[in-house]
N, C-alpha and C positions, 0 to 999 in steps of 0.2 A: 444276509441269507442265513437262515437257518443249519449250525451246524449238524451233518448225518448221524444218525441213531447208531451204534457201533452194533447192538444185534441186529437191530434189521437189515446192516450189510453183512452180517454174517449167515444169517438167513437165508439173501440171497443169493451170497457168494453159495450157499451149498445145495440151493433149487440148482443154481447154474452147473454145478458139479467142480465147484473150485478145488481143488486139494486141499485139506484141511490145515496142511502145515505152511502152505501161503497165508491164508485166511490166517492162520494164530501170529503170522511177523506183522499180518496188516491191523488184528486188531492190538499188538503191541505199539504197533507206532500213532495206531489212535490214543490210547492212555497215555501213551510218552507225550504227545502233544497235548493234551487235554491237563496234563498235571499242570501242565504252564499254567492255562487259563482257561476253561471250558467254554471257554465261548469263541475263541481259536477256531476255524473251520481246519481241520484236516487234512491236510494233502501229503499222497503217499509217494507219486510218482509223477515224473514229468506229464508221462501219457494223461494220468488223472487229472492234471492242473492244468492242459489243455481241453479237456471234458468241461470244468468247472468254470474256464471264462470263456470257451467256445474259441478261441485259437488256433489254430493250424497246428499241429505238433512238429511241422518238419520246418513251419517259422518259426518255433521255438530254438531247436535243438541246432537252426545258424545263426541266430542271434547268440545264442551259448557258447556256440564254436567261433564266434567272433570270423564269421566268412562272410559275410554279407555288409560289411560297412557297418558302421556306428548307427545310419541313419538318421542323427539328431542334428536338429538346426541349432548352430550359435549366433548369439546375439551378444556384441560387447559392450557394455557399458563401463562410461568412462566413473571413475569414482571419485569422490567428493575431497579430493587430499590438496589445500592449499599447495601451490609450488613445485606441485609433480606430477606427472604425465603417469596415471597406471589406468590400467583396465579391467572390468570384470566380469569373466568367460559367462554365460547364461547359455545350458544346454538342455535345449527345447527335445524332448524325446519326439519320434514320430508313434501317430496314433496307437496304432496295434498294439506297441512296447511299452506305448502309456497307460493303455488299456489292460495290460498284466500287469502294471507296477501298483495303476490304482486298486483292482482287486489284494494285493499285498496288503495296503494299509487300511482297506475298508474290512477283510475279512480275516486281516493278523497282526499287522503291527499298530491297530487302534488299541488293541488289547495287552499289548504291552507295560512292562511296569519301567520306567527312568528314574532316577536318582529325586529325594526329594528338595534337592538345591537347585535342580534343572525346572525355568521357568517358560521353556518355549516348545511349539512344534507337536504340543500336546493337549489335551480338552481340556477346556477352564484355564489355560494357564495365560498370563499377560505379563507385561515387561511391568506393571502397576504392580504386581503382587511383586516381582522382585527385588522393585525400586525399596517394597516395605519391610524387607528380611534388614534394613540397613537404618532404621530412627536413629537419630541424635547422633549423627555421625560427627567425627571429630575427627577421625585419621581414615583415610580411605586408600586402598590398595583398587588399581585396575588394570588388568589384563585383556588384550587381545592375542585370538588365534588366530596365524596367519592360514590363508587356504586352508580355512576349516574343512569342508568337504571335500576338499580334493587330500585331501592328510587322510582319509579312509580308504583303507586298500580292499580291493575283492576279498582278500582273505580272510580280513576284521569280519569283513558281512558276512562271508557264508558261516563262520565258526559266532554271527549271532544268531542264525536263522539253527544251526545245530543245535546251541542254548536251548533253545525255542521247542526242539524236540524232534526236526526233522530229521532223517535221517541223511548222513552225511554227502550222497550222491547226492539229491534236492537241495540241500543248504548251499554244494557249491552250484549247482544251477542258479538257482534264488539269485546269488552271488553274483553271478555273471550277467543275469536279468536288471540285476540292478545298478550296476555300473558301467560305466563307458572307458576304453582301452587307451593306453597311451604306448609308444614304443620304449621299448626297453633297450633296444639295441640288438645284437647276438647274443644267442643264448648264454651263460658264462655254463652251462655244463654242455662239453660237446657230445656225452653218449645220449642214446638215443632215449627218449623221455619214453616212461613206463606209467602214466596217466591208465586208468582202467578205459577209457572211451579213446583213441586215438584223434578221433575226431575233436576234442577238445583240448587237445596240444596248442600250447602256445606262447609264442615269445613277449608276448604283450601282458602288463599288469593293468588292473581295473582301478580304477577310483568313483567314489560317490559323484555325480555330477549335480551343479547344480541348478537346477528348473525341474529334475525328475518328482515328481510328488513321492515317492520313497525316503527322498533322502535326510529331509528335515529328520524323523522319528531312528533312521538311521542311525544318524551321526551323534541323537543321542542316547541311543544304546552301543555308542561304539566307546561314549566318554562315560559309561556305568562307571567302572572301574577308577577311574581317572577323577570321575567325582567324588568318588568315596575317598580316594587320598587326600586331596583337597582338600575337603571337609574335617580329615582328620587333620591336615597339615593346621587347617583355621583354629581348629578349637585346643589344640597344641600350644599356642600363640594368644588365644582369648581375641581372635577372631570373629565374625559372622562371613560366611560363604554363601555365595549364590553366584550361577550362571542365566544366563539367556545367550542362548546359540554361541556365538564365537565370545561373546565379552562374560568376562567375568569380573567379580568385586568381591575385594575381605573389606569388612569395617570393623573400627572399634569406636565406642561411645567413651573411650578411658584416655586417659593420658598415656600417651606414645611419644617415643624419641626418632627418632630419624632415620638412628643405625636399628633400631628393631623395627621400622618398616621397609629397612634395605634386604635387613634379612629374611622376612618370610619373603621380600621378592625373591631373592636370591632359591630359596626352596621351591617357589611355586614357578618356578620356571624350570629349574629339573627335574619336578616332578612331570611337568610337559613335555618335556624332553626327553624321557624317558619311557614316557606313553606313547611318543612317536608325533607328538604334535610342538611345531614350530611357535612360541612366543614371538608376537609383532612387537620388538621393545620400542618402535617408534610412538606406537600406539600407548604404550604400558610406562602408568605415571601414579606418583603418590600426592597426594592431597591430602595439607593439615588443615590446622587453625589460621585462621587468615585468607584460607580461600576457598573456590567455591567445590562445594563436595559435590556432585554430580553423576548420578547413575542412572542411565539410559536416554539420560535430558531430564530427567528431575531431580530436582535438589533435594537432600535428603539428610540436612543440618538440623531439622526441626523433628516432631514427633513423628509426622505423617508426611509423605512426598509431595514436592509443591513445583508448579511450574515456574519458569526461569521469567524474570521482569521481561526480558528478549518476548518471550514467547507469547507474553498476554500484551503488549508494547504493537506485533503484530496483529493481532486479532482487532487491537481496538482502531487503529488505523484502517484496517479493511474495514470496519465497521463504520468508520469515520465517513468516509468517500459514501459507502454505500447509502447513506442514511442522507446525507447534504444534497438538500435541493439543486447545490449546483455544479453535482455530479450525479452520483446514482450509478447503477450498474453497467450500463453501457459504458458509461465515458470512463469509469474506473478499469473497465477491461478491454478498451480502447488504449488504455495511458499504460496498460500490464503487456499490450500486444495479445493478448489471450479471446477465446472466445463467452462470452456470458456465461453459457452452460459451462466453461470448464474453470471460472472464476468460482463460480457456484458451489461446484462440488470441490475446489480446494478449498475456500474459507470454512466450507459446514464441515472439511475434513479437518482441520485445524480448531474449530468449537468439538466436534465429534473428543476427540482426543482430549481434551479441555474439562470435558464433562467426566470423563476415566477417572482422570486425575485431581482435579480439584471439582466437584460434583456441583456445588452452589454456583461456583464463577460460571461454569461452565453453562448452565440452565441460566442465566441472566443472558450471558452472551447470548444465547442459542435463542430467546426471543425476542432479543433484539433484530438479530438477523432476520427471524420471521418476516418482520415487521417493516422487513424492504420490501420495495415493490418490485419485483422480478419480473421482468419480460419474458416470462415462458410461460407455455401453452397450457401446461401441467403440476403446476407448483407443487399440489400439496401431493399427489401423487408421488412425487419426485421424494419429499420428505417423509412420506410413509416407508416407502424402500431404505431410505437412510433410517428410519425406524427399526426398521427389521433386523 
C-alpha cells in the first residue's frame, strides 16, 4: 500500500481542527520513520494501526496485555539428529495476529536493511549465494545457534522497531505483537510495577516464535549487531563470513593450523555468547584438508558450489526406476509407500534444487524426468507451477 502523503495528513488534521502541536509530534514521527526508508508505511499509534489493517483495537491491546492466551497452535516436529530424541516447537499464530504480523513485514520490515553476510529470510537472498562467499575452501569453521528464535526476547524487538523510528510506546506494542510469552516465574521485584499502561504489566517474557511470518526478518535484525562483530572477528583472522539463519561458516582458501581454527572458534563463540545467543557446540565443527568442506549441503572445495556425489547418486536412482519399463512411477511409489503425486513433486524438488546449484546437471536431469510418463491428469500444468 501506498505510504500517506505527510501534508495531506496535515491538511486534514487541520480541516478536522486537530491542534497544531499534536499534528507537529505526528508529522515528526513521520520523518523519524521515513528517514529509515521512505517507503516504510507510517504508523503512529496503536489506534492508527488498527485503522490500517482494519482490527479490532481492544483485540489488539489484549493480545498486547497478554490477557487472552497465546492463541497460537503448536506443532512438534521431531528433528533429524541421529541418536537422540529432540523436538521442534512450530507456533502457528491464529488468523487475526497473523494478519497484523503479516501487514508488519509487507508494509515495514520488507524494507528493512540486514547485514551484508546475512543470506536468508530476505529478497533475492538463497543458501546458493552463501554457499558462494566460501570458493576454494581449505579450512572451514561452522557454527550453529541453538534456539535461534526463541534466543529473541520482546525487548530485542521492540528496541528494533524503535531503530525503525517508532516511537517507543508502538515499538513496545509491535513487541508484544510479535512474540509469544513464556513464564518467568515471580516477579523477582516485588514493588508494585510503574509500566505507563497498567494493563500491560507483566510477569511473563516474550520470545520470537517460530511459524510467525515476522520472525524470519526479525531474528535478523536482532543479529545486525552480532553480524557486524563476526565479520570483524573473520577478517581479523583472514576469514570469509557468512550466515544463513541459525548456521553460520568462516573459511579460508590459505593454509591453517589447527590451533588457529580452535581459536577464532574460541572467539566466535563469545562473541555469541555475549550477544545473548547459545552456540550448539554439538553442531559446531572444523573441517581441513582431507575432508569434506560443506556449507548448507554443498561443497565448496572447488571455485563454485557443487552438489554432494550423495545427492546427484539420489536423483539418478529415482530417475532410474522412473524411466525402466519395468517400473515406472506407480511401482516406484508403491515400493517408496508414497502417493504418485507426492513422488512427483519430491524428485522435481530435489532436480528444482539441483538446477540452483549446478544449473547444466540440473537441466539434463530436469528433462529427463519430463520424459517419464506420469499418470496424472495435468502434467504440464503441474510443471508450469513448478515453473513459477
Amino acid at each position: 500500500m501506498p505510504t500517506p502523503n505527510s501534508q495531506r495528513y496535515a491538511s486534514a488534521g487541520r480541516r478536522q481542527g486537530i491542534d497544531q502541536t499534536i499534528l507537529d509530534h505526528a508529522l515528526t514521527a513521520f520523518g523519524r520513520i521515513r528517514a529509515t526508508d521512505p517507503r516504510i508505511t507510517p504508523v503512529l499509534t496503536l489506534r492508527h494501526f488498527s485503522v490500517l489493517t482494519g482490527l479490532p483495537y481492544l483485540f489488539l491491546r489484549r493480545t498486547i496485555a497478554r490477557r487472552s492466551g497465546t492463541g497460537y497452535r503448536f506443532v512438534y516436529l521431531k528433528k533429524r539428529i541421529p541418536g537422540r530424541s529432540s523436538m521442534r516447537m512450530i507456533s502457528i499464530p491464529p488468523e487475526s495476529l497473523a494478519l497484523a504480523q503479516r501487514w508488519l513485514v509487507d508494509n515495514v520490515l520488507r524494507y528493512t536493511q540486514v547485514h551484508t553476510a546475512s543470506f536468508a529470510f530476505h529478497p533475492e537472498s538463497s543458501p546458493v549465494q552463501a554457499a558462494e562467499q566460501h570458493p576454494n575452501t581449505k579450512w572451514l569453521l561452522k557454527v550453529d545457534i541453538e534456539d535461534f528464535f526463541h534466543s529473541v526476547s520482546e525487548g530485542t524487538v521492540s528496541a528494533i522497531f524503535a531503530r525503525l523510528g517508532f516511537q517507543k510506546l508502538l515499538a513496545f506494542e509491535f513487541g508484544r505483537l510479535c512474540t509469544i510469552a513464556v513464564d518467568r516465574g515471580p516477579s523477582r521485584n516485588p514493588k508494585p510495577r510503574t509500566e505507563p499502561i497498567a494493563l500491560y504489566a507483566s510477569d511473563y517474557e516474550g520470545f520470537l516464535p517460530q511459524g510467525a511470518p515476522t520472525s524470519p526478518m526479525l531474528a535478523n535484525l536482532a543479529m545486525m549487531r552480532t553480524d557486524t562483530s563476526l565479520a570483524q572477528c573473520a577478517k581479523r583472522h583472514g576469514f570469509r563470513y557468512s550466515r544463513y539463519a541459525d548456521d553460520l561458516a568462516f573459511s579460508s582458501d590459505a593454509e591453517r593450523s589447527i590451533a588457529q581454527m580452535r581459536n577464532l572458534k574460541v572467539e566466535v563463540c563469545r562473541l555469541l555468547n555475549q550477544a545473548g545467543f547459545t552456540p550448539n557446540l554439538r553442531k559446531t565443527v572444523i573441517r581441513g584438508p582431507g575432508t569434506r568442506r560443506i556449507v548448507l549441503g554443498m561443497l565448496v572445495d572447488g571455485p563454485s558450489p557443487r552438489l554432494s556425489r550423495e545427492y546427484k547418486d539420489n536423483i539418478r536412482l529415482h530417475l532410474h526406476y522412473l524411466t525402466d519399463p519395468a517400473f515406472g512411477p506407480a511401482k516406484h511409489a508403491l515400493a517408496r509407500k508414497t502417493a504418485v503425486s507426492s513422488l512427483y513433486h519430491h524428485v522435481r524438488g530435489l532436480i528444482g534444487w539441483a538446477k540452483q546449484v549446478e544449473p547444466d546437471y540440473g537441466h539434463l536431469a530436469l528433462e529427463e524426468f519430463k520424459a517419464v510418463d506420469w499418470p496424472l491428469v495435468q502434467p504440464r500444468q503441474i510443471e508450469e507451477a513448478w515453473d513459477e
